[in-house]
C-alpha positions in Angstrom: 0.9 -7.4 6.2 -1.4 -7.8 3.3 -5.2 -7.8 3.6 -7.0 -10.0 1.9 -9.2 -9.1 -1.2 -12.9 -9.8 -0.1 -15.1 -10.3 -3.0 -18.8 -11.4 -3.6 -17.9 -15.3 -5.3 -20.2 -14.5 -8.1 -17.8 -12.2 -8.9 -15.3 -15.4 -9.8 -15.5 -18.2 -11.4 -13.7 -21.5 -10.7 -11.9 -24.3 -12.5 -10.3 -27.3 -12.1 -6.4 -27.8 -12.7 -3.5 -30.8 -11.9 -0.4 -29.5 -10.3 1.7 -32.1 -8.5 0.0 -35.2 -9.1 -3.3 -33.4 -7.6 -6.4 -31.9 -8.9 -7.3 -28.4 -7.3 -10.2 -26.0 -7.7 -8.5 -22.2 -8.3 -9.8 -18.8 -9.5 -8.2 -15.9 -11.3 -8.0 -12.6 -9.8 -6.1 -9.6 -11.4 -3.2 -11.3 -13.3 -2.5 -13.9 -10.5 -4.1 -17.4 -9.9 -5.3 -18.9 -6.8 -6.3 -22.1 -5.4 -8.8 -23.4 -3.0 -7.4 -23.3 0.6 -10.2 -23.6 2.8 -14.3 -23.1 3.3 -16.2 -21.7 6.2 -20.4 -21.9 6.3 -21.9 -18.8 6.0 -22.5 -18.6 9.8 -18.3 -18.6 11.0 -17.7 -15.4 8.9 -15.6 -14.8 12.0 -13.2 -17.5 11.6 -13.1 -17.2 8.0 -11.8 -13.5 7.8 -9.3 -14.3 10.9 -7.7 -17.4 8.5 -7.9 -15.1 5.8 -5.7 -12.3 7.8 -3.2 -15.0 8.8 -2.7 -16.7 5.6 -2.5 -13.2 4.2 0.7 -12.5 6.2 2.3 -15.4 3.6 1.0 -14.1 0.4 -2.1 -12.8 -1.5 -5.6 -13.9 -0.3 -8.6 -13.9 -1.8 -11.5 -14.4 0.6 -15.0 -14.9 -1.8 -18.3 -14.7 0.1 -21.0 -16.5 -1.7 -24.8 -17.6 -0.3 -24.0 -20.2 1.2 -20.4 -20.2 2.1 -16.9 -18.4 2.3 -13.7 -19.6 0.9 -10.2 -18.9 1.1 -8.6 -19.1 -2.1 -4.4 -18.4 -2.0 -1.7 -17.2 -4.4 -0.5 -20.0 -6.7 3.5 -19.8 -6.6 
């Protein structure tokens, strides 16, 4: 199992891009992309890092923390 990388989100910054007919909000970490998988207020840090863990047994997870919220961003394949 993988744990997932757990950074401040000022530390990334996002973009837009169109992959299967979609639009998608990703980051770059390291040499790898991610995409937006899921948010969390501030307050369900809990349940956040727990999705995190579990998505992180499927690939690489990024889990940014910002002010007001955390998000789950995962490994573009």
């Amino acid at each position: 199992m993988t744990t997932p990388v757990v950074l401040p989100e000022s530390r990334v910054k996002s973009f837009k891009f169109y992959r299967n007919s979609n639009i998608y909000e990703g980051i770059m970490h390291g040499k790898s992309f991610y995409k937006l998988d899921s948010e969390f207020i501030l307050s369900n840090y809990r349940s956040s890092f727990q999705s995190a863990l579990r998505l992180a047994e499927q690939r690489r997870v990024v889990l940014t923390m910002g002010m007001s919220q955390h998000r789950i961003w995962t490994e573009i394949q």
